[in-house]
LOZASE-674672 format. One record per residue (C-alpha): z, y, x. Coordinates in nm, 3 decimals, padded with zeros to 5 digits. Each point is the difference from the previous one (the first is absolute). Example, Ala and Ser with C-alpha at 12.3 -4.5 7.8 and 13.67 -1.06 7.14 Angstrom:
BEGIN
@Z=00.780&Y=-00.450&X=01.230;
@Z=-00.066&Y=00.344&X=00.137;
// end
This chain:
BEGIN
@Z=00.163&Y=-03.791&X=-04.510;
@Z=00.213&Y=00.327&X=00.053;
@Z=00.159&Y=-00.091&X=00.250;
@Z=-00.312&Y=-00.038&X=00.208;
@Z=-00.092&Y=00.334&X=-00.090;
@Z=00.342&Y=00.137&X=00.111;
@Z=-00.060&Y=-00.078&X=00.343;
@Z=-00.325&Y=00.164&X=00.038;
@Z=00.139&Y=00.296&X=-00.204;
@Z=00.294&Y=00.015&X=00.243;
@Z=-00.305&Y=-00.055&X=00.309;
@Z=-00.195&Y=00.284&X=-00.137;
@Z=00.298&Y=00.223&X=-00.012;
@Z=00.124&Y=-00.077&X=00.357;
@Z=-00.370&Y=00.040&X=00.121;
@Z=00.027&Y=00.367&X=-00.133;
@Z=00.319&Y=00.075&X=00.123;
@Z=-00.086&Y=-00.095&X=00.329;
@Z=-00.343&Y=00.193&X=00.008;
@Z=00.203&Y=00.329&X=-00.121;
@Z=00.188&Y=-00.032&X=00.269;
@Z=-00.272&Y=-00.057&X=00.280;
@Z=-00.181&Y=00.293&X=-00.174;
@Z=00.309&Y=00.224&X=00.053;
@Z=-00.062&Y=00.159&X=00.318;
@Z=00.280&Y=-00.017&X=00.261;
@Z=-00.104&Y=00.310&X=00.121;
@Z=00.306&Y=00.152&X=-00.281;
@Z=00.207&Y=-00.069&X=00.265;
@Z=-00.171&Y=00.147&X=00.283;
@Z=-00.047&Y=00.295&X=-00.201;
@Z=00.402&Y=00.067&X=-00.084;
@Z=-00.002&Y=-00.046&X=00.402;
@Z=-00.080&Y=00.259&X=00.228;
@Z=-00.298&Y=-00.071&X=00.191;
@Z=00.184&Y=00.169&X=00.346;
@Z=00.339&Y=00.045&X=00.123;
@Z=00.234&Y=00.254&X=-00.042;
@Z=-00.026&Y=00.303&X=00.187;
@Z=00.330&Y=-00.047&X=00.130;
@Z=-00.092&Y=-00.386&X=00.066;
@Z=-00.263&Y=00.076&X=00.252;
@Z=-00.045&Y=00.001&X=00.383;
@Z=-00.222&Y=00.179&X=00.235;
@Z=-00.298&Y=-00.262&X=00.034;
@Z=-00.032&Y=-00.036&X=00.383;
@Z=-00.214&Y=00.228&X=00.268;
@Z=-00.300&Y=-00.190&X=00.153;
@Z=-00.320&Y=00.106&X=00.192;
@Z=-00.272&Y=-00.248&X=-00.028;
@Z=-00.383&Y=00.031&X=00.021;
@Z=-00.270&Y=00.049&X=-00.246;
@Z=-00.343&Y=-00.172&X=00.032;
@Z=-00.131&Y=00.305&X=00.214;
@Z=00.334&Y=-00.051&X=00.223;
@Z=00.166&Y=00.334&X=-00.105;
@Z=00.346&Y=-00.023&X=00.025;
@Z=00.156&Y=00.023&X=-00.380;
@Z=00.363&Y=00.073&X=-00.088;
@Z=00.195&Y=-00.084&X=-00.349;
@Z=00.095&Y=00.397&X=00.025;
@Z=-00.316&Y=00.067&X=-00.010;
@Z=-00.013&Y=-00.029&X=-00.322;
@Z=00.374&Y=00.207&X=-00.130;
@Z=-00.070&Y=00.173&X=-00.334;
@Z=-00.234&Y=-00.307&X=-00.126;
@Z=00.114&Y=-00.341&X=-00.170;
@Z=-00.110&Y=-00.277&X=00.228;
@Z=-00.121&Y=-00.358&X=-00.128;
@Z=00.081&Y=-00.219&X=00.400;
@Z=-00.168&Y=-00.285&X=-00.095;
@Z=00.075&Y=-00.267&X=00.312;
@Z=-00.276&Y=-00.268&X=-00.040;
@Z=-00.216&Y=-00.305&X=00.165;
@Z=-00.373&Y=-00.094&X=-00.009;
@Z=00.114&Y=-00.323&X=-00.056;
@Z=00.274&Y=00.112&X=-00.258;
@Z=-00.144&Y=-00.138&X=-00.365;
@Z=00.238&Y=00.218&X=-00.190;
@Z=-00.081&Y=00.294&X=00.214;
@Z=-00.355&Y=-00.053&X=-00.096;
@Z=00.094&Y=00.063&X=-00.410;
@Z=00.215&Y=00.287&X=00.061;
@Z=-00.211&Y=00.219&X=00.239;
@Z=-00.310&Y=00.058&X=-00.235;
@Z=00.331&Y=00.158&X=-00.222;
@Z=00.040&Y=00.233&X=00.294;
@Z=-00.332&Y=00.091&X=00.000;
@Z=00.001&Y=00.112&X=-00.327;
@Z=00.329&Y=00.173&X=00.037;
@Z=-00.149&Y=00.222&X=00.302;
@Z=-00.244&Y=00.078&X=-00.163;
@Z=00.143&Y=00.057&X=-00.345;
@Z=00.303&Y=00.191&X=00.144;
@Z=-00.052&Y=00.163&X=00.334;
@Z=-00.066&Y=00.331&X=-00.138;
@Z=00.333&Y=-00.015&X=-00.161;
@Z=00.133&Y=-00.094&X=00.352;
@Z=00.028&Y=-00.336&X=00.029;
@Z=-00.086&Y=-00.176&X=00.361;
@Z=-00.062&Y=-00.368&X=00.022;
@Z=00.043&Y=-00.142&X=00.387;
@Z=-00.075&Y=-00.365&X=00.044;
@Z=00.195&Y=-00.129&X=00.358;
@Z=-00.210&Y=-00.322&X=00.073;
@Z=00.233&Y=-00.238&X=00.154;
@Z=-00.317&Y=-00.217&X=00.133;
@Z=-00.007&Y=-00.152&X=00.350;
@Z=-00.324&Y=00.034&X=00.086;
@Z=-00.008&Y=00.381&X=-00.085;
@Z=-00.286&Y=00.217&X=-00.113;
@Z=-00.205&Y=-00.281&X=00.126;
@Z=00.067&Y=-00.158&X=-00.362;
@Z=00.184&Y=00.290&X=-00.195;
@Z=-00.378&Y=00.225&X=00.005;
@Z=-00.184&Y=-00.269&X=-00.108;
@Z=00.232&Y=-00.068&X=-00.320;
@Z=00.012&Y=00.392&X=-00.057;
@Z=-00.327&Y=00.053&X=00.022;
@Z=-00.035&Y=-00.272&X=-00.306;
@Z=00.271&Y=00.076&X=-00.205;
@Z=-00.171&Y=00.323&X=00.005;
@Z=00.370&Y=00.148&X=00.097;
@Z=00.022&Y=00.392&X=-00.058;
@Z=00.367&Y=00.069&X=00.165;
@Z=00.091&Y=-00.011&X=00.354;
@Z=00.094&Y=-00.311&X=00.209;
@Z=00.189&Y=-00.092&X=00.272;
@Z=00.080&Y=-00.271&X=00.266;
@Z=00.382&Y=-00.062&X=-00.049;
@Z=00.179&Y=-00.192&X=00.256;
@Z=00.324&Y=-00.181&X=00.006;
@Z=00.260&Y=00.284&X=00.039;
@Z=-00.151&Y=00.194&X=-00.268;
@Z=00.069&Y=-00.293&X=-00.263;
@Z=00.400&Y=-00.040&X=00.130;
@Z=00.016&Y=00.409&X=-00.051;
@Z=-00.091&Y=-00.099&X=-00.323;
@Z=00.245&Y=-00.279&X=-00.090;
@Z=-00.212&Y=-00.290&X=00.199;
@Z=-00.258&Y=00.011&X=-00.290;
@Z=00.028&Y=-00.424&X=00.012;
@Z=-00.235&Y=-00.046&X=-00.238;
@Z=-00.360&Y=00.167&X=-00.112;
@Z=-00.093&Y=00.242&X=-00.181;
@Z=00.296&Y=00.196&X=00.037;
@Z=-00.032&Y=00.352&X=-00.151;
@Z=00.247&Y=00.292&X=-00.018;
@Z=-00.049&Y=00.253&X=-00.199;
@Z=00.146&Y=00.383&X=00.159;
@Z=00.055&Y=00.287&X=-00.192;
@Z=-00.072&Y=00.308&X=00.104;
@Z=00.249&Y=00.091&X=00.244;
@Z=-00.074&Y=-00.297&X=00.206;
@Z=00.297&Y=-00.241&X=-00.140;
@Z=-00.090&Y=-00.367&X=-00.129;
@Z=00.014&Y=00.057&X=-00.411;
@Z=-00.104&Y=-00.420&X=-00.040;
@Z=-00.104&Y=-00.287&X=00.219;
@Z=-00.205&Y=-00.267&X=-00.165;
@Z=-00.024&Y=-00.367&X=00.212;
@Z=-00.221&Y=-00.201&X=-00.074;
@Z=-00.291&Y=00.029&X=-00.303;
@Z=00.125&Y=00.295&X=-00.258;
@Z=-00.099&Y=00.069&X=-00.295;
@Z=-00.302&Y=00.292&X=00.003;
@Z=00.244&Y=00.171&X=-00.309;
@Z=00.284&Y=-00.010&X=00.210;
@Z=-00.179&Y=00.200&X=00.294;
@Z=-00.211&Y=00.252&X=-00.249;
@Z=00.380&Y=00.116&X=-00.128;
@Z=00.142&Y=-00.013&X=00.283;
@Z=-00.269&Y=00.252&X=00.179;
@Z=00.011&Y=00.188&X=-00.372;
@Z=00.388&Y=00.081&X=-00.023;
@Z=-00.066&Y=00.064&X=00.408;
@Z=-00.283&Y=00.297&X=-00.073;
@Z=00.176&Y=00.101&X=-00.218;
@Z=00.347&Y=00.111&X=00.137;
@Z=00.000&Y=00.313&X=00.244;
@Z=00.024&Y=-00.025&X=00.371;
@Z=00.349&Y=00.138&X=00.114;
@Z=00.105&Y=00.188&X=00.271;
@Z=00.341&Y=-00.058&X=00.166;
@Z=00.244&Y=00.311&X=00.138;
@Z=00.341&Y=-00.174&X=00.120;
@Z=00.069&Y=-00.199&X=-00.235;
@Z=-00.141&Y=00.119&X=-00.332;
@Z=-00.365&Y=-00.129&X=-00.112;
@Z=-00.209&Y=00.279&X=-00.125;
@Z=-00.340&Y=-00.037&X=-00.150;
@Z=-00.289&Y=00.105&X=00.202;
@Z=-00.056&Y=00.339&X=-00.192;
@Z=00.326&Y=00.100&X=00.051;
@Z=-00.056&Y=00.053&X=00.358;
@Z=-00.310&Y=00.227&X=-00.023;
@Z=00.019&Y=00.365&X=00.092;
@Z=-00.074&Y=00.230&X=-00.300;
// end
């Protein structure tokens, strides 16, 4: 008879082992990780000039000085769909702070289908109708979503593909606000303060 107990003793010890360890968040490791690159691991994300909803012309240096979510989505894109109510939040939550969220729709059909969804989603940031040489500035952006996250002085600090985490983009745009906008003479980097006349 205990012997048929030490099996079920042995079960019952394995079963908590194993739910300690699916309890232990993997997010230890993401934490010990920075959320962005290296400043000295970055490149200048890529000029473009696409067009908003009300066909103004918008650049990426439009926005210098501010950290910029570029979200490139789909309508059709079912991962796109979980991550851009995220972005909502985050424009809202964090645009005071200066953060800008630009979704680049790569749809087809154009704002034939792109207002539509926008105007469901109930989408707060501003949109725009990429095209083809837009996404190979940007690496090819193969698959969708495809979001890069640039800090302040216009250079890519993280590039998620595919469906991220909503942790790993809220501390990637928090160590982003965070760090001061620099200013380059030559070749020294000097924060933005530094350059204002006293």
């Amino acid at each position: 008879m205990q012997f048929s107990r030490f099996p079920s003793a042995l079960a019952a010890t394995l079963l908590a082992v194993s739910l300690l360890a699916a309890c232990s968040s993997p997010s230890r490791s993401v934490k010990a990780a920075n959320p962005v690159k290296a400043d000295q691991d970055r490149r200048p994300a890529p000029e473009f000039a696409l067009k908003d909803a009300d066909g103004k012309t918008v650049h990426l240096s439009d926005y210098k000085g501010k950290v910029v979510l570029l979200d490139f989505f789909a309508t059709w894109c079912g991962p796109c769909k979980v991550e851009i109510p995220w972005f909502i939040e985050m424009e809202r939550k964090h645009k005071d702070r200066g953060l800008a969220v630009l979704g680049v729709s790569m749809d087809d059909e154009g704002w034939d289908v792109v207002k539509p969804f926008l105007s469901t989603l109930g989408v707060n940031y501003r949109v725009l109708i990429g095209n083809d040489s837009t996404a190979q500035m940007y690496g090819g952006v193969d698959a969708l979503p495809t979001t890069f996250l640039i800090d302040r002085n216009g250079k890519i600090a993280a590039i998620h593909i595919g469906l991220a985490s909503k942790k790993d983009f809220d501390d990637g745009i928090e160590t982003l606000l965070q760090a001061p906008a620099t200013a380059s003479i030559g070749h020294v980097a000097l924060p933005a303060f530094a350059l204002r006349a006293n």
